[in-house]
N, C-alpha and C positions, 0 to 999 in steps of 0.2 A: 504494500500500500504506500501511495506515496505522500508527502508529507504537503499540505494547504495552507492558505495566508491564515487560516484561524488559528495552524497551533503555536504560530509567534509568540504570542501574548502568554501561552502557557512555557515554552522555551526561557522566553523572561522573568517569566515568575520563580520557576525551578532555579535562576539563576539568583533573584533576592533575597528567596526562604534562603541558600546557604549562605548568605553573607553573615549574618551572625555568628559562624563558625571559624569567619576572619578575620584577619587586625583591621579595625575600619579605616588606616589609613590606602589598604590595598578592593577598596570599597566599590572609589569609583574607577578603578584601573580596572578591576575584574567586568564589571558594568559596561565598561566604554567596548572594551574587548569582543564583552559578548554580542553587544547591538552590532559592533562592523561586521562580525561573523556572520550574525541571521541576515546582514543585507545582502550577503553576496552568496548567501546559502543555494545549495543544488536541491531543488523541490523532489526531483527524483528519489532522493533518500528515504528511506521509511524515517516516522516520526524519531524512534528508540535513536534511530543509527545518527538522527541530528543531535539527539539527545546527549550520545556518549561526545559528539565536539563538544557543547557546552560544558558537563565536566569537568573534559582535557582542558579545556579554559581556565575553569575554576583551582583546578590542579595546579597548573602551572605557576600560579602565584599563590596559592595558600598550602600547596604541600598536598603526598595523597592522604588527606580527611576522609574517614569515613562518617559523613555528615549526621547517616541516620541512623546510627547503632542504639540511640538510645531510643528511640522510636522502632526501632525491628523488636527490641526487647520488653518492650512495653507491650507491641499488638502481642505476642506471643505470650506473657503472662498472663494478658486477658482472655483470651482463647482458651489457655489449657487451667483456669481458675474455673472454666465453665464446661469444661470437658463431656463430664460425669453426665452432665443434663444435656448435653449433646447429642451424645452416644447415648443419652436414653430415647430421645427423638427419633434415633432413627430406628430403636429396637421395637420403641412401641407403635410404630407405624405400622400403614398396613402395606404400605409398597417402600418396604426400607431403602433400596436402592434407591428409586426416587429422590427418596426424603435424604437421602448423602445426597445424592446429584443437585441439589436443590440447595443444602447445606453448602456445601463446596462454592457454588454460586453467589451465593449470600456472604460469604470471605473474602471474595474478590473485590469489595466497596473497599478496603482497607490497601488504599493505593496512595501515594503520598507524591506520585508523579501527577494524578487525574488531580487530586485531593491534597490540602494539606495540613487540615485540621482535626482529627476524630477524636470522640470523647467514647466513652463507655457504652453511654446511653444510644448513642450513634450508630455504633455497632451493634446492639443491641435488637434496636428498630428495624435496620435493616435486615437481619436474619429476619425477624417477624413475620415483614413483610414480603418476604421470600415464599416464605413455609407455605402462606399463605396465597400467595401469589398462581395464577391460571397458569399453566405450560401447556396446553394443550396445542398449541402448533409447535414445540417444541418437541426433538427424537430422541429422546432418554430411552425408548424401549428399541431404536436402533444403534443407540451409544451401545447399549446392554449386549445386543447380540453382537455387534462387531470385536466387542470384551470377549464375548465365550469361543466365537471364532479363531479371534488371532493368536498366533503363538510367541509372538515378542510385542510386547505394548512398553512406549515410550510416554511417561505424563510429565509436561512440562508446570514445573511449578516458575510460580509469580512472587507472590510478595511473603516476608513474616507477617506471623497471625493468621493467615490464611493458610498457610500447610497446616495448619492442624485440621481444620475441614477435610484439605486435601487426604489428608493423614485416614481421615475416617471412611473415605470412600476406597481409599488404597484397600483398608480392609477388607472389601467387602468385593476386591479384584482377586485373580488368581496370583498369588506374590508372586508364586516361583516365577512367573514370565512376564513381570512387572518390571519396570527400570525407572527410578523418578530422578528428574535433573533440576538443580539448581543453579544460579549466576555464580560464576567463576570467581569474579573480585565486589567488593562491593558498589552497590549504586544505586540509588535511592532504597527504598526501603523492599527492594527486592530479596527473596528468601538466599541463603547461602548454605554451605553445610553445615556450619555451626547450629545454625537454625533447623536443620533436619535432624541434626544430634538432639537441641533442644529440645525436640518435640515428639520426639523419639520416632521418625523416619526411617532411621538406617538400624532399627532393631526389627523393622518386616519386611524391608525392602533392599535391592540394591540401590545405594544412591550415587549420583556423581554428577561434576560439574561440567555449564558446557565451556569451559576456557577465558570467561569474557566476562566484561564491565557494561555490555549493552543491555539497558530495561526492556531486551526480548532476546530473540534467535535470529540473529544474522548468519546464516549456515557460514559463508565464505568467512568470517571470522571467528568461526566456533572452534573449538582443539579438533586436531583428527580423531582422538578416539571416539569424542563425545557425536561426530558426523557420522564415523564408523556405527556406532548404536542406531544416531537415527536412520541411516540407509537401512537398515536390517530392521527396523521396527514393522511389523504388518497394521498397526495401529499407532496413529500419537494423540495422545490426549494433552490439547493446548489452553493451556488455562489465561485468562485473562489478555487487557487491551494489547501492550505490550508484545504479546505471542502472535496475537491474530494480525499486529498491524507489520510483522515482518516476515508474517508464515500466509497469510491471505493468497500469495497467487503462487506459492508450491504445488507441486503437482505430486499429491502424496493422500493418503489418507489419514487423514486430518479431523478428529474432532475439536471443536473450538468451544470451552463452556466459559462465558463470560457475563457480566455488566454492562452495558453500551452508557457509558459514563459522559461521552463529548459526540459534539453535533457532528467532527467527522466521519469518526468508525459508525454511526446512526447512517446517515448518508451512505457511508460504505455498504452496509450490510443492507442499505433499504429498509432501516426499523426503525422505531420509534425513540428517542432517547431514554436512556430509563430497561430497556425493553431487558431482557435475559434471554442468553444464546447457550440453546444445545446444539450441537449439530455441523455437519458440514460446510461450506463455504455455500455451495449451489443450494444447500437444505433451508439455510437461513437467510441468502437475500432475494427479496422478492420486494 
């Protein structure tokens, strides 16, 4: 997907929110920086892959920061404080799969590149409103069987606090031919493996990263091994904005469960903002 004049504004914000992270004398040099960058930017680029310039910007004068570690730490104590009554959701359900696919969904609001503010209650809401929420044009019962079909399935995770949803639908996959991936270095408040340790990922799954500081999958900058998995997956399950807006015109079988958070990726997929994505590239825009 390629990157539009509406996601300037958020390129520049991602660039504000970390300046408190720097000496304010290096304030308006990182500022100035960043605007001449997005004027001469190549639109072609998926959103993530402009994203990771801005960064390398930020980097370069304030050192590598990991800006958001205290906020990766934070979504993830809330998440697994609430675990217990999570994993009770989906057990007392009557289509538990569902109600993970749903769940899993509803994790994905905890995005600090769309977003940059969440409180508890926030998060809260938002599951609620999920649980609740119609899927009925939505293919969770062909997510399901493409799961019992395949024999290598790649799930890409997205941000901390939301693996742990993820976490619970892992469950509830066949592990042994599971493989779940997280972002290689830090960058926004995307999941890592410490976060998979955290949340305890790599106690039922294999887990491993894909090489990189991009807030998605740029294959031609991913490690080789981590490309080596995805060629060989018969399934990827791609979670959130980030995923969909650098894996959207792969030629692969690809499901995408996501938030449509900004007026782009809505445009993109032909949905509503707001809307919640299971399914295919061709399943979901219309």
């Amino acid at each position: 997907m390629n990157t539009y004049l509406e996601c300037l504004p958020c390129f520049a914000n991602q660039a504000v929110k970390a300046l408190p992270a720097i000496e304010e004398e290096l304030h308006e040099k990182v500022l100035r920086d960043v605007m001449a960058t997005l004027s001469e930017m190549d639109f072609a680029m998926s959103p993530p892959r402009m994203a990771k310039v801005i960064f390398d910007i930020i980097k370069k004068h304030a050192g590598d920061i990991d800006f958001y570690i205290d906020a990766r730490k934070k979504s993830n104590e809330y998440v697994l404080r609430h675990l217990d009554s999570f994993r009770a959701e989906i057990t007392n359900a009557d289509n538990p799969f569902e109600t993970a696919v749903k769940l899993a969904i509803a994790g994905n609001v905890i995005d600090f590149g769309a977003k940059h503010d969440f409180s508890d209650e926030q998060i809260h809401d938002n599951i609620e409103s999920v649980l609740s929420a119609d899927f009925a044009d939505s293919h969770i019962d062909d997510l399901r069987s493409e799961i019992e079909k395949a024999e290598k399935i790649l799930y890409l995770g997205d941000n901390a606090g939301e693996i742990v949803f993820d976490k619970l639908l892992v469950e509830l996959m066949p592990r042994e031919k599971t493989v779940f991936a997280v972002r290689g270095k830090p960058v926004i408040n995307d999941a890592l493996m410490e976060d998979a340790q955290t949340v305890g990922m790599t106690d039922i799954v294999e887990v491993i990263d894909n090489g990189t500081d991009i807030p998605g999958t740029v294959l031609e900058e991913c490690s080789p091994s981590f490309r080596k998995t995805f060629d060989e997956a018969d399934l990827v399950i791609s979670k959130g904005q980030g995923n969909y807006e650098t894996l959207s015109d792969v030629d692969k079988n690809i499901f995408f469960l996501l938030k449509i958070k900004c007026p782009v990726v809505a445009r993109d997929l032909g949905r509503p903002l707001g809307s919640f994505v299971v399914g295919r590239k061709l399943d979901t825009s219309r």
